[in-house]
N, C-alpha and C positions, 0 to 999 in steps of 0.2 A: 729394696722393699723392706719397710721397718716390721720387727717382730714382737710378737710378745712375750712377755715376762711371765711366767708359770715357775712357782707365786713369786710375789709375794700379794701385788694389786691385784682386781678384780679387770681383768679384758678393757673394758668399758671405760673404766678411769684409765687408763694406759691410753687410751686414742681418745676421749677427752681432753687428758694433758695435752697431746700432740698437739691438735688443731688449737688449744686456747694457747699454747704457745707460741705457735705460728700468727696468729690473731694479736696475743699481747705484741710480739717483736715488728710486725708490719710487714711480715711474710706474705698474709691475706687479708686485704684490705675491706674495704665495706664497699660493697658491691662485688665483691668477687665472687665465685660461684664453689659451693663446699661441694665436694665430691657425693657422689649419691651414695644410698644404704647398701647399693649392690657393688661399689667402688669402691667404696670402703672396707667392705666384706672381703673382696678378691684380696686388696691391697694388704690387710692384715692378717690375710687365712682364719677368719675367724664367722662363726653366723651370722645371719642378715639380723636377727636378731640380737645382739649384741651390737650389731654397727649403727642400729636404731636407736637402741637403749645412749650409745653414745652421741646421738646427733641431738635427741631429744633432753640428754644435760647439756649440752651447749647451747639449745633451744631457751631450756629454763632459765639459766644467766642470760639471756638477752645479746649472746653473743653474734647469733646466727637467726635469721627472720624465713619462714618460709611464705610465696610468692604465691597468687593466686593459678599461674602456670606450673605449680607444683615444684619447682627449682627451689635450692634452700643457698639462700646468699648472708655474705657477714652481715650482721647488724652494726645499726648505726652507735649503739654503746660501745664496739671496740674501738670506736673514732673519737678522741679527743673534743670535749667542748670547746668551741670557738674562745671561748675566753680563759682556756688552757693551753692554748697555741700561741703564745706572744714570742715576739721579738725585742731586745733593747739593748742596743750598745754601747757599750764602757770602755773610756779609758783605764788600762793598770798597767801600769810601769812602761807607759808607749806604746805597748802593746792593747791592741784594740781585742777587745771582748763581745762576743754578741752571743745571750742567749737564745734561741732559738725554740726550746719546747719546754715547758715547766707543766707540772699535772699529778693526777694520780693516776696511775693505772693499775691495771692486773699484773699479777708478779709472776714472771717468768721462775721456774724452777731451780734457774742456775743461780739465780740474782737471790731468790730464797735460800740456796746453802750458804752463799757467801756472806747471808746477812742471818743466818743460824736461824732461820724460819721455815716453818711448815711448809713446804711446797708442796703438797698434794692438799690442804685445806683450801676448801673451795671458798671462791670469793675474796682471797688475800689480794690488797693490793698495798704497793710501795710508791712515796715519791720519786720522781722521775724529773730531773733538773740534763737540759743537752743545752752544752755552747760549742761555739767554735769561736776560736784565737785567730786572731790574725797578725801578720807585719806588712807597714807598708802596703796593703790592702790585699796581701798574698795569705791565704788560711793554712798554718801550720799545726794545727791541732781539731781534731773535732772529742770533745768530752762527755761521761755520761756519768752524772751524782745520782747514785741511787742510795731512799735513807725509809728507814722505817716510817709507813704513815703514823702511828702514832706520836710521831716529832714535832709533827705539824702542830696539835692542840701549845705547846710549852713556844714553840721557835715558829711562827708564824711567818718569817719572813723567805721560811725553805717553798714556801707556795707564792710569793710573789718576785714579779717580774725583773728585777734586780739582779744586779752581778753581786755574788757575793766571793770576795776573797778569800775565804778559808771556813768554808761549811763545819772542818770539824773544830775548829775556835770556837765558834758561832754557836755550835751544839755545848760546849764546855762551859761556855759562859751564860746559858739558857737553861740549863739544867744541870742536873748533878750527874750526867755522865760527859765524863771528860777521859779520851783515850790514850792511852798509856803505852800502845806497840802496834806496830803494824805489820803487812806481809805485802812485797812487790812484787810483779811477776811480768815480764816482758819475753813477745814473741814475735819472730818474721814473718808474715804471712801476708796475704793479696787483699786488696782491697774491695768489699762489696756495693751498691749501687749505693745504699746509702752512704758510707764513708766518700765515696769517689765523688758522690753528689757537692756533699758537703768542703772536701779538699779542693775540689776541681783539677783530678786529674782519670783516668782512663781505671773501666771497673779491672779490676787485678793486677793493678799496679800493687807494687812492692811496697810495702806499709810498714812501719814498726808499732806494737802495739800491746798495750800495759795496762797492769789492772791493779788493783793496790785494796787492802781491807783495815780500815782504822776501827779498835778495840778498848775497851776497858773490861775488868776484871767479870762481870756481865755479861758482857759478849760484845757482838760486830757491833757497829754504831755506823759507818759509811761505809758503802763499797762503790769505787770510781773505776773508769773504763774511759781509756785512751788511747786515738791511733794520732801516727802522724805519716806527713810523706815524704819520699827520698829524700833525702842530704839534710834533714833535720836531723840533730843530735838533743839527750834527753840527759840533763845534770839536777843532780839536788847536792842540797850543802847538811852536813852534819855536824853536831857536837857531839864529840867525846868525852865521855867520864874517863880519867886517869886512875890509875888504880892506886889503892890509898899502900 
């Protein structure tokens, strides 16, 4: 049962967050049915009054619709515009590329630290770029480019349908932030319906999976999210500076 935070937020933003995060991630889909004021209430130990207050800000955002039978289901703004759901496949280096979601959405909390943003500011949203890799027609990577919406106005090309080989080159050479260090982080863990979807194998199969955050003196500039599946291995090449 999740709890609340006494203080620092206010109840209400606290189970807010929850559900538009569930809603950004596609935990809860559009049509799926939001818990009632009195279910939410139980679920948080908190007043019914408070669980309203909070259905009625995810109401405002257009997150959630409520239904002439009284039932409050996701709305259709958490759902991708049709001509933010494309597909198109590239060759790079043999290896077959196929985007799969390009868009802006609402920004998940986690994807806001990692990209040194406001995540509790309401209405933030971030680009959202998903491919999967393939060989030989076997999908050995599913990936996720997440970059500040405001990229878009300078680098227009992070919103269309296209493989791009190296987002943060792309951002270097489109603007004047070009990053200068980064931070990798790889973990074992099982795979969920959408990865499993995506790789084509069984939800909890054994997955490795990495996250990496490119930076200049500014701050974050891209933060990437990668799994793969059994008996892949994951190399990168370096240069070294000798010491003088």
């Amino acid at each position: 049962m999740p709890e609340l935070e006494r203080p620092p937020r206010p109840p209400y933003v606290q189970i807010t967050d929850h559900y538009r995060t569930l809603i950004a991630t596609g935990a809860l889909r559009h049509g799926d049915r939001l818990p009632t004021v009195a279910e939410i209430a139980e679920r948080w130990s908190c007043s019914p009054g408070t669980a309203h207050k909070a259905v009625r800000q995810l109401r405002g955002e257009g997150l959630v619709d409520t239904k002439q039978q009284g039932s409050t289901v996701i709305g259709t703004r958490a759902v991708p515009e049709p001509a933010e759901r494309v597909r198109r496949t590239t060759q790079l280096d043999g290896h077959e590329v196929e985007v799969t979601e390009v868009g802006v959405v609402p920004m998940m909390p986690s994807v806001g630290a990692a990209l040194g943003i406001d995540g509790d500011a309401l209405n933030r949203t971030v680009i959202r770029r998903q491919a999967v890799s393939s060989r030989e027609g076997t999908p050995y990577r599913l990936s996720v480019t997440w970059v500040p919406a405001p990229f878009s106005h300078e680098v227009p090309e992070l919103l269309d349908d296209a493989v791009i080989p190296n987002i943060v080159e792309l951002i270097g050479q489109k603007t004047s932030r070009s990053a200068t260090d980064g931070r990798d982080w790889f973990e074992g863990r099982t795979a969920d319906e959408r990865e499993a979807a995506a790789l084509g194998i069984e939800v909890g199969s054994a997955i490795l999976a990495g996250t990496a955050v490119w930076r200049d003196a500014e701050g974050p500039i891209v933060y990437y999210e990668f799994v793969c599946p059994p008996n892949c291995a994951v190399s990168s090449d370096y240069q070294l500076i000798p010491r003088v």
